[in-house]
N, C-alpha and C positions, 0 to 999 in steps of 0.2 A: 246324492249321498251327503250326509254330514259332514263327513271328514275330507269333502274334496274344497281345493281351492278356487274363490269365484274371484272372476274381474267383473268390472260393471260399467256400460258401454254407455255414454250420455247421447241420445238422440241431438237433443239442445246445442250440443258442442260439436257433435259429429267425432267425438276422440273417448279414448279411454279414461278413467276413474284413474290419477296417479298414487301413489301408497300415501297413507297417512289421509286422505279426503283432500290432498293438498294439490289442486290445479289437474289438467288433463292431459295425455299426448295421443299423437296419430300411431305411435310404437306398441305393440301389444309388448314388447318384454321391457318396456317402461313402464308397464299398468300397475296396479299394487296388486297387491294378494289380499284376499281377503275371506275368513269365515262364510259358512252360508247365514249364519244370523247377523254378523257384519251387515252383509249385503245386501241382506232382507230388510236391517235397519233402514240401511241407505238409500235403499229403491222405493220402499215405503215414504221416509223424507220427503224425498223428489217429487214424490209422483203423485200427492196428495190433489193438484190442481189439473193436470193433464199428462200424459204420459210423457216422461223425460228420461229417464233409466231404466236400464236393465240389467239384469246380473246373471252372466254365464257362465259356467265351470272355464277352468284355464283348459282343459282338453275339449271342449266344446270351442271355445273363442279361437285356439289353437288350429281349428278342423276346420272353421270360415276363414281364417287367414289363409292357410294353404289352398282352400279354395277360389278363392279371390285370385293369390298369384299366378294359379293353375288359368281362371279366364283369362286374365290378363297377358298373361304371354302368352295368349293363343289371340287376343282380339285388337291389339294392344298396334301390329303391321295393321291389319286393315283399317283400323281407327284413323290412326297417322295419314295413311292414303287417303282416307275419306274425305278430312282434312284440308290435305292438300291440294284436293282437287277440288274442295270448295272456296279454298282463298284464291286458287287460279282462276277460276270462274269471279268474282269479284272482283282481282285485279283486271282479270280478259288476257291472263297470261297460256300460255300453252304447260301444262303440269307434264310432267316426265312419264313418260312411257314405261308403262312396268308387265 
Protein backbone atom coordinates (compact mmCIF):
# COMPACT_ATOMS: atom_id res chain seq x y z
CA UNK A 1 0.00 0.00 0.00
CA UNK A 2 0.91 3.52 -0.52
CA UNK A 3 0.37 4.91 2.48
CA UNK A 4 2.49 2.46 4.58
CA UNK A 5 5.93 3.18 5.83
CA UNK A 6 9.05 1.36 4.25
CA UNK A 7 12.57 0.83 5.76
CA UNK A 8 15.08 -0.38 3.47
CA UNK A 9 17.62 -3.12 4.39
CA UNK A 10 21.16 -2.78 2.58
CA UNK A 11 22.38 -6.42 1.76
CA UNK A 12 26.08 -4.56 1.20
CA UNK A 13 26.19 -3.36 4.95
CA UNK A 14 24.14 -6.02 6.42
CA UNK A 15 22.06 -3.09 8.49
CA UNK A 16 19.35 -0.82 7.99
CA UNK A 17 18.86 2.43 5.83
CA UNK A 18 19.08 5.34 8.82
CA UNK A 19 16.60 8.33 8.25
CA UNK A 20 17.63 11.06 6.07
CA UNK A 21 19.96 8.24 3.52
CA UNK A 22 22.33 9.22 6.27
CA UNK A 23 24.59 5.95 7.47
CA UNK A 24 23.12 2.47 8.62
CA UNK A 25 22.26 0.56 11.97
CA UNK A 26 21.81 -3.14 13.10
CA UNK A 27 18.55 -1.37 15.07
CA UNK A 28 15.42 -1.64 13.15
CA UNK A 29 13.87 1.26 15.42
CA UNK A 30 16.97 3.32 14.30
CA UNK A 31 15.96 2.80 10.56
CA UNK A 32 14.25 5.87 8.94
CA UNK A 33 10.89 5.80 7.65
CA UNK A 34 10.40 6.23 4.62
CA UNK A 35 7.52 6.70 1.58
CA UNK A 36 7.16 3.77 -0.77
CA UNK A 37 8.47 6.17 -3.66
CA UNK A 38 11.16 7.19 -1.26
CA UNK A 39 12.14 3.90 -1.26
CA UNK A 40 11.58 2.87 -4.67
CA UNK A 41 13.93 5.84 -5.39
CA UNK A 42 16.49 4.57 -3.12
CA UNK A 43 16.38 0.87 -4.09
CA UNK A 44 16.33 1.84 -7.62
CA UNK A 45 19.74 4.02 -6.89
CA UNK A 46 21.44 1.16 -5.36
CA UNK A 47 20.54 -1.47 -7.31
CA UNK A 48 21.39 -0.34 -10.61
CA UNK A 49 24.77 -2.58 -10.64
CA UNK A 50 23.81 -5.62 -8.48
CA UNK A 51 21.35 -6.18 -6.06
CA UNK A 52 22.26 -4.15 -2.72
CA UNK A 53 18.84 -2.93 -1.17
CA UNK A 54 15.67 -3.54 -0.36
CA UNK A 55 12.59 -1.90 0.80
CA UNK A 56 10.21 -3.46 3.25
CA UNK A 57 7.09 -2.03 4.93
CA UNK A 58 7.83 -1.22 8.77
CA UNK A 59 5.21 -4.07 9.63
CA UNK A 60 6.84 -6.52 7.34
CA UNK A 61 10.67 -5.72 8.66
CA UNK A 62 8.84 -5.57 12.18
CA UNK A 63 7.35 -9.43 11.59
CA UNK A 64 11.43 -10.69 10.51
CA UNK A 65 12.53 -9.16 13.50
CA UNK A 66 10.27 -10.87 15.88
CA UNK A 67 11.09 -13.71 14.03
CA UNK A 68 14.66 -13.71 14.25
CA UNK A 69 14.36 -13.23 18.07
CA UNK A 70 11.70 -16.04 18.38
CA UNK A 71 14.90 -18.45 16.60
CA UNK A 72 17.16 -17.31 18.39
CA UNK A 73 16.12 -17.75 21.81
CA UNK A 74 15.23 -21.08 20.93
CA UNK A 75 18.68 -21.92 19.02
CA UNK A 76 20.82 -19.57 20.63
CA UNK A 77 21.51 -22.63 24.28
CA UNK A 78 22.38 -25.24 21.62
CA UNK A 79 24.55 -22.97 19.60
CA UNK A 80 26.62 -21.87 22.77
CA UNK A 81 27.01 -25.72 23.60
CA UNK A 82 28.05 -26.61 20.13
CA UNK A 83 30.45 -24.11 20.67
CA UNK A 84 31.81 -25.25 23.50
CA UNK A 85 32.30 -28.34 22.82
CA UNK A 86 34.15 -27.49 19.81
CA UNK A 87 36.72 -25.33 21.48
CA UNK A 88 37.16 -28.29 24.07
CA UNK A 89 37.77 -30.44 21.50
CA UNK A 90 40.66 -28.21 20.16
CA UNK A 91 42.02 -27.22 23.26
CA UNK A 92 41.68 -31.57 24.33
CA UNK A 93 39.76 -30.09 27.32
CA UNK A 94 36.94 -32.18 28.88
CA UNK A 95 33.59 -29.46 28.17
CA UNK A 96 30.95 -29.62 30.92
CA UNK A 97 28.32 -32.15 31.11
CA UNK A 98 25.04 -31.01 30.41
Amino acid sequence: MSGDTYVIWSYEHGAWWRPASCGYTTRLEEAGHYSKVEADRIVADANIVSLNECALTLNEAQHIELELRWLIERMLPSLVETLIRELAERREITPPQT
